[in-house]
matplotlib code that plots the C-alpha trace (Angstrom):
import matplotlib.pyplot as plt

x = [103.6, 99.9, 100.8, 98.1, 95.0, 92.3, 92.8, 91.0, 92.3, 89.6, 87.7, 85.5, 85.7, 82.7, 84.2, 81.2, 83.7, 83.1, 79.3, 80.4, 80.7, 83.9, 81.9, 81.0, 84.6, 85.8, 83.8, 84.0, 87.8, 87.2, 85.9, 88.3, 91.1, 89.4, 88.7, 92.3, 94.0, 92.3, 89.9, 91.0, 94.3, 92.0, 88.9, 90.0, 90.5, 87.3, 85.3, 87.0, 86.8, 83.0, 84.0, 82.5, 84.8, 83.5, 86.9, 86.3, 82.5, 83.1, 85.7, 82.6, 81.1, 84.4, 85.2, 81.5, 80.6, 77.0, 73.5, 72.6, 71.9, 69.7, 69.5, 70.6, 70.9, 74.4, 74.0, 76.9, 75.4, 75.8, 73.9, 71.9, 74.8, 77.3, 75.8, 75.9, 79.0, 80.0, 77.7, 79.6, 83.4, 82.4, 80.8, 84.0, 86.0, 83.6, 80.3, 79.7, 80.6, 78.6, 75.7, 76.2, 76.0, 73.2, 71.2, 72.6, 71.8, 69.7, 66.9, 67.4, 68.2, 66.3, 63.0, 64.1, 64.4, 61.5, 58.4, 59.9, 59.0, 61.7, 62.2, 63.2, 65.5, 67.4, 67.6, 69.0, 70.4, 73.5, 74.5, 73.9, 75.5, 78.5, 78.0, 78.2, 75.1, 74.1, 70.4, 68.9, 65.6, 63.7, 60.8, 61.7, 60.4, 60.9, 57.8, 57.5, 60.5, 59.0, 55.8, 56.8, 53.6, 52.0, 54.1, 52.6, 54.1, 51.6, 51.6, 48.5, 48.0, 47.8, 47.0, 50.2, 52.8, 52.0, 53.2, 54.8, 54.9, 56.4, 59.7, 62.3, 64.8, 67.9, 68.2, 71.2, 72.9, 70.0, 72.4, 74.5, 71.8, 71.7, 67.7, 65.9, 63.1, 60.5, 57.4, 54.4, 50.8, 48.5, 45.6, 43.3, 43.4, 45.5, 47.9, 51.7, 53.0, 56.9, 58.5, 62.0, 63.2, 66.0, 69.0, 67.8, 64.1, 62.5, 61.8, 63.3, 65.7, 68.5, 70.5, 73.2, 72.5, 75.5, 76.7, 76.7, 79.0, 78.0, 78.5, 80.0, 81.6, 78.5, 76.1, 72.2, 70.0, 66.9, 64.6, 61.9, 59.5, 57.6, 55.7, 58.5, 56.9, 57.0, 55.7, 53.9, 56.7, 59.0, 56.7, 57.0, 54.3, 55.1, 54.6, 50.4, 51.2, 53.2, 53.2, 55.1, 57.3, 58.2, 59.0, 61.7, 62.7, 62.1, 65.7, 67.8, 67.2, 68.8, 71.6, 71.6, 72.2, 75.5, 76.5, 76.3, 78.2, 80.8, 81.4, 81.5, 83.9, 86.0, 86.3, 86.9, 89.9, 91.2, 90.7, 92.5, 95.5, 95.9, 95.6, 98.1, 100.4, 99.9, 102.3, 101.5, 102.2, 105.3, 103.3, 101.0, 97.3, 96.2, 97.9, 95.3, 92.4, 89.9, 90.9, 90.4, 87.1, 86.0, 87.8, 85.8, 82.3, 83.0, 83.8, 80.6, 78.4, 80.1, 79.8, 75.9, 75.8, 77.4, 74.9, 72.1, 73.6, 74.0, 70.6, 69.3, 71.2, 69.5, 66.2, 66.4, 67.5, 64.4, 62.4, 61.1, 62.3, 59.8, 60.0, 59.6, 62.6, 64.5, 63.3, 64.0, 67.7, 68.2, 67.1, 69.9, 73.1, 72.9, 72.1, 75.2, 77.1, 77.2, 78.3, 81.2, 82.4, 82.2, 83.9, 87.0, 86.9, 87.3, 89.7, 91.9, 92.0, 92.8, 94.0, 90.1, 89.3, 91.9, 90.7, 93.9, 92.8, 89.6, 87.4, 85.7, 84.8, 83.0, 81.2, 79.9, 78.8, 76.8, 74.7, 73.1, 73.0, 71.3, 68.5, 67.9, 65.9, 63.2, 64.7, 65.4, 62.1, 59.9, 61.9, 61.1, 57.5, 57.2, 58.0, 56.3, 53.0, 54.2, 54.4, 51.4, 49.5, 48.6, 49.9, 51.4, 51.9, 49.3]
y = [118.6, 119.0, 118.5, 121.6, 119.7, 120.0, 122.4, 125.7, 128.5, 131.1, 131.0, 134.9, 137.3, 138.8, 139.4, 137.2, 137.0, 140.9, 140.3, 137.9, 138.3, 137.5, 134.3, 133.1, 133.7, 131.9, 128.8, 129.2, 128.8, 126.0, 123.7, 125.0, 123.8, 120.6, 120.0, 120.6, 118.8, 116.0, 115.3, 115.6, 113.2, 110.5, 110.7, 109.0, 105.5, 105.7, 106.4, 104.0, 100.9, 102.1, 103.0, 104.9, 107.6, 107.2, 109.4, 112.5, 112.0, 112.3, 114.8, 117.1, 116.9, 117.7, 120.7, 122.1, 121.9, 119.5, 121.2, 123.2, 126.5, 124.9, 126.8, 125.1, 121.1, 121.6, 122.2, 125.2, 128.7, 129.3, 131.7, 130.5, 131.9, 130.0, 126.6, 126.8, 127.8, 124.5, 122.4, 124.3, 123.4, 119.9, 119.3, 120.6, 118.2, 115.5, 114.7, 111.4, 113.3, 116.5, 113.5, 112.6, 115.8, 116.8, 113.5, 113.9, 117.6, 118.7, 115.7, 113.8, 116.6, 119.2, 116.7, 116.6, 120.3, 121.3, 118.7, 116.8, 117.0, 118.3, 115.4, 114.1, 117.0, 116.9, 113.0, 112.9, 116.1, 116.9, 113.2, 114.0, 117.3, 115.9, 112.8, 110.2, 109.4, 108.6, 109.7, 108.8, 110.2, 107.2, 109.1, 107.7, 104.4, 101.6, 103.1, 106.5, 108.7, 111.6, 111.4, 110.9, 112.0, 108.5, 106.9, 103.6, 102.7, 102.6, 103.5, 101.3, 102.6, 99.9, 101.5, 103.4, 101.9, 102.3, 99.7, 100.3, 98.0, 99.1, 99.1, 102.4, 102.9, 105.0, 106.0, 107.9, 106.4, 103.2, 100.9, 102.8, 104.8, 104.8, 106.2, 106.4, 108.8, 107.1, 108.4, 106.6, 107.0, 106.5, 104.1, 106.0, 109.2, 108.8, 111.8, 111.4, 111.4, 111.0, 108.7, 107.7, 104.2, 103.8, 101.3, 97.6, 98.4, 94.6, 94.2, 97.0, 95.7, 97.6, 96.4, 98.2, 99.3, 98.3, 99.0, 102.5, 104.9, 107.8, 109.2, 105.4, 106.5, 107.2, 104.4, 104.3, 101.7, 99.7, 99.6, 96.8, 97.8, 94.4, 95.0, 97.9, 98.8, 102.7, 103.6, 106.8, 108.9, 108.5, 109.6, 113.5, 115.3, 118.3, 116.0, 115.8, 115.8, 116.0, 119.5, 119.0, 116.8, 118.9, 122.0, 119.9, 118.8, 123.1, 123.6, 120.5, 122.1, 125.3, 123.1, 120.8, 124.4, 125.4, 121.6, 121.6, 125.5, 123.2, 120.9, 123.5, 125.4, 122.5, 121.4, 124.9, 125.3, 121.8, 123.0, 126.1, 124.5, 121.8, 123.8, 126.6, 123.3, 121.4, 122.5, 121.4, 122.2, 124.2, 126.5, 126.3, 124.9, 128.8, 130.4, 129.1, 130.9, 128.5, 127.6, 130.9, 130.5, 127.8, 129.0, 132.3, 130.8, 128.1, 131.4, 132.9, 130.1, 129.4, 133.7, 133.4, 130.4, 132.2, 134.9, 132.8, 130.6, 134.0, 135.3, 132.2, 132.7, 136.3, 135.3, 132.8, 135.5, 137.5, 134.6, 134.6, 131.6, 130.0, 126.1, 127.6, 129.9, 127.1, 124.6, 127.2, 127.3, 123.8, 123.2, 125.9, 125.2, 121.9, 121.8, 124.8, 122.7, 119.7, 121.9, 123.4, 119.6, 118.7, 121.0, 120.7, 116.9, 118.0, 120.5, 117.9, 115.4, 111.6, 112.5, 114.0, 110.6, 109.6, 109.6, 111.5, 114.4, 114.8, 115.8, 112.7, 112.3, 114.9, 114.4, 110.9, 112.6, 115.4, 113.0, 112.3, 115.9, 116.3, 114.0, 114.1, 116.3, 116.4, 116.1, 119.3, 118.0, 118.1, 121.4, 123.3, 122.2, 123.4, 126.6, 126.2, 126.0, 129.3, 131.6, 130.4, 129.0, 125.7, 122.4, 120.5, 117.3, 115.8]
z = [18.8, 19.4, 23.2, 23.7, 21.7, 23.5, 26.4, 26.9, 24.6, 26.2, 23.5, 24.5, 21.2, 22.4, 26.1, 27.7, 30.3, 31.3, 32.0, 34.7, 38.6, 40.6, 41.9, 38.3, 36.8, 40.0, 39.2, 35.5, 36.2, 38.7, 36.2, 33.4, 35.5, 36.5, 32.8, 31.6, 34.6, 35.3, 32.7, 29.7, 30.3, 31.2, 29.4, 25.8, 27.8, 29.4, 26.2, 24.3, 27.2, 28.0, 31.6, 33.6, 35.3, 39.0, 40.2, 38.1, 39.0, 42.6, 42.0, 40.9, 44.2, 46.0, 43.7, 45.0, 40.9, 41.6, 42.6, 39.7, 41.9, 44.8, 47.3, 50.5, 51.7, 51.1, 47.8, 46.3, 45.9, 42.2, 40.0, 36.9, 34.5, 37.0, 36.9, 32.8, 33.2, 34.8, 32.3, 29.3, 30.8, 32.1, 28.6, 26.7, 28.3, 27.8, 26.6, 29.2, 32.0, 31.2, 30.8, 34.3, 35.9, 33.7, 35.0, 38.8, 39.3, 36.5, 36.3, 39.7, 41.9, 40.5, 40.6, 44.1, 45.3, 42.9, 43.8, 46.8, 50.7, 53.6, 54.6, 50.9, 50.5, 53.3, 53.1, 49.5, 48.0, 50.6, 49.6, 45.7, 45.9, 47.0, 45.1, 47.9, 46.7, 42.8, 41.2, 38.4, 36.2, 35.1, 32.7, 28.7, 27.8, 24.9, 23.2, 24.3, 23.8, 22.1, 23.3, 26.8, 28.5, 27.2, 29.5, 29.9, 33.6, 36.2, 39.9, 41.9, 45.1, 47.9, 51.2, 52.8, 49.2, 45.6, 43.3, 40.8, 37.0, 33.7, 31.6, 30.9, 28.7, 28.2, 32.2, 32.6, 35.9, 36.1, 37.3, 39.5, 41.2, 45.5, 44.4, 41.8, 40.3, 38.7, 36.8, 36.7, 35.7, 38.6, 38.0, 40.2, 38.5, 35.4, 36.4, 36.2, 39.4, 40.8, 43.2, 44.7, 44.5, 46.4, 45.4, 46.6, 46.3, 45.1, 42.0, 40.1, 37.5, 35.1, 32.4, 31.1, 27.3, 25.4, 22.5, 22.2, 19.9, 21.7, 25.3, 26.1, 29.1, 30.9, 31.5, 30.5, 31.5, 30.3, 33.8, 34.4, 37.4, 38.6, 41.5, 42.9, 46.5, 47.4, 50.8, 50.3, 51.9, 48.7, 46.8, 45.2, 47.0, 44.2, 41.4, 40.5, 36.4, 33.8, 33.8, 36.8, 35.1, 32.6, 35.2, 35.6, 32.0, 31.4, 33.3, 31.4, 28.3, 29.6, 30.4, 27.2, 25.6, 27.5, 27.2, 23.1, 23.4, 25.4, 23.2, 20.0, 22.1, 22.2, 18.4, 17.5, 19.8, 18.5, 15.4, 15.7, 17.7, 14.8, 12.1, 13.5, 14.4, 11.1, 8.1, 4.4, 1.0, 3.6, 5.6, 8.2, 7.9, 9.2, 6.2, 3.7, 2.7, 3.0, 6.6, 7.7, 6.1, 8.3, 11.5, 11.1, 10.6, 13.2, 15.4, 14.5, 15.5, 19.3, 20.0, 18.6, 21.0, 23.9, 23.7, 23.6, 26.8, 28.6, 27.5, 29.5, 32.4, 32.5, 31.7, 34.9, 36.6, 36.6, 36.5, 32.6, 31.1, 29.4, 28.3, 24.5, 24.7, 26.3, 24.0, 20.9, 22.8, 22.6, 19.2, 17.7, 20.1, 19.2, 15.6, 15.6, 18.0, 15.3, 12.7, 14.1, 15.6, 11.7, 10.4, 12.9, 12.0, 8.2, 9.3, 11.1, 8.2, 8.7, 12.5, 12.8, 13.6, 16.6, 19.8, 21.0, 19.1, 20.9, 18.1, 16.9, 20.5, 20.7, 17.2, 18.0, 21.7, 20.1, 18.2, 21.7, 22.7, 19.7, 20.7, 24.5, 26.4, 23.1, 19.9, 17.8, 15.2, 18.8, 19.6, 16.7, 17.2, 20.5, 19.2, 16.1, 18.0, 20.2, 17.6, 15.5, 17.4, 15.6, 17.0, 14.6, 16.7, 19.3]

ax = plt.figure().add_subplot(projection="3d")
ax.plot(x, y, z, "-o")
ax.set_aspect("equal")
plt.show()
């Protein structure tokens, strides 16, 4: 009984699947497979130990699944729809694992391909893609989460190296990381500019944030920088402010948005498995009126969701995605994406809140969802000050 909880049911009332090309069903099915097979048998013990799943991580790279739609350095060809496609699956199966690819292709990569040099690319993103090599996105700091432009690290430059002092927190991949990008203020100048520390580099420091109840099988880490030497050829020639920066952040919320439709995807097949499983009061869960209720407004929410998720693919497409459509994205699939995991964990009762039913996972996971990449308060002020405006935050 409930043998089933958890896997894909193909959750598409709205046939999304039709607006999809024989490549993007082919790597939609890749992951779905990967997800079913080999992730989700494995994933409760990680989560619950605070392990990180290094096998299914490199299992990403080997199923071509890691680049987030660069184009070349060995990256996979993948279209904008197919690479959320891939965030949506990997983040139905589990949030900590949808966290690391976000990090290793989304943030790390992307800052890559986006503001680095040839010589950057080729060295580091044939490794990532294939995940022989580990990145990391060291922006967020102990003071300055929200307000990450007042990042107080500094970058000094000191003839052909800048060094680098300051403190991060909640890197994704900090203490695993072969290279690391860090952002820095520049004392010359004052801009916010990018560079690579690679695994080794002197005085860079990470320590493993424990005691987490969310995403704990992915690792974050709190950075000290004292006196890190970069050579000028690590650092991001691309990267002059934070406007560059946030080129860069623009694309995770796109992927933040199929990630939350992943894990809403999830609750509400767990939910309708259980609930056509589960007999009380001598008939099935299903035969109630009140759980078709929920099942159909939990429905509603994940096909308004997978519009909006393919909607974004399109928009990338022809090149008009803006950061306040993407930010406006975020703020709604997550905030949905919560609903519909609380409901399934009503729907499932008492077993709502065992791990081997998946679905409290996936509440305590969206919590973070719900918070990186700019918070859905800083979200809806982005687009606040879009369509009015006004700014109503500095």
């Amino acid at each position: 009984m409930y043998e089933h909880i958890g896997r894909s049911r193909g959750t598409d009332y709205f046939h999304i699947g039709d607006q999809l090309t024989s490549d993007e069903r082919d790597i939609w099915n890749r992951t779905r497979h990967f997800v079913d097979d080999e992730v989700l048998p494995v994933i409760n013990e990680h989560w619950e130990s605070a392990e990180f799943p290094r096998t299914l991580a490199r299992r990403l790279g080997e199923l071509g699944l890691v680049g987030d739609g660069i184009q070349g350095y060995g990256c996979p060809p993948m279209s904008p729809i197919a690479t959320g496609l891939v965030h949506m699956e990997v983040n139905r199966g589990d949030g900590s694992l949808g966290t690391f690819l976000g990090v290793q292709a989304g943030l790390a990569m992307q800052s890559i391909a986006i503001l680095g040099s040839a010589e950057q690319k080729e060295r580091w993103l044939p490794a990532m893609a294939r995940v022989e090599a580990v990145g990391a996105f060291a922006l967020t700091e102990p003071t300055h989460g929200s307000d990450s432009v007042a990042l107080e690290t500094t970058a000094r430059r000191d003839g052909d190296t800048w060094v680098l002092n300051g403190t991060k927190k909640w890197i994704g991949n900090g203490t695993i990381a072969d290279v690391v990008v860090v952002w820095a203020r520049s004392t010359e100048d004052g801009k916010v500019k990018g560079f690579l520390v690679p695994r080794g580099t002197p005085g860079y420091d990470a320590r493993r944030i424990d005691g987490k109840v969310s995403l704990r099988a992915v690792w974050q880490a709190e950075i000290t920088l004292t006196d890190v030497r970069v050579p000028e050829s690590d650092r991001l020639p691309g990267a002059e402010s934070f406007k560059d920066t946030a080129r860069v952040l623009a694309g995770t919320r796109n992927a933040v948005a199929w990630g939350a439709l992943g894990h809403a995807t999830a609750a509400y097949d767990i939910a309708v498995g259980y609930c056509t499983e589960r007999t009380q009061f001598g008939k099935p869960l299903v035969s109630f009126q009140i759980v078709q209720d929920k099942l159909v407004k939990m429905l509603a929410e994940v096909c308004s969701m997978q519009l909006y998720c393919l909607r974004l693919g399109r928009l990338i497409e022809e090149g008009r995605l803006t950061d306040t459509i993407a930010a406006l994205a975020k703020m709604n699939n997550t905030r949905k994406a919560r609903q519909v995991v609380a409901e399934a964990r009503d729907l499932l009762g008492g077993n709502g809140i065992l791990l081997e039913f998946h679905v409290m996972r996936h509440m305590a996971d969206m919590e973070a969802l719900h918070t990186y990449e700019g918070t859905e308060t800083i979200q809806t002020l982005i687009v606040g000050r879009d369509i009015t405006g006004v700014g109503a935050f500095a």
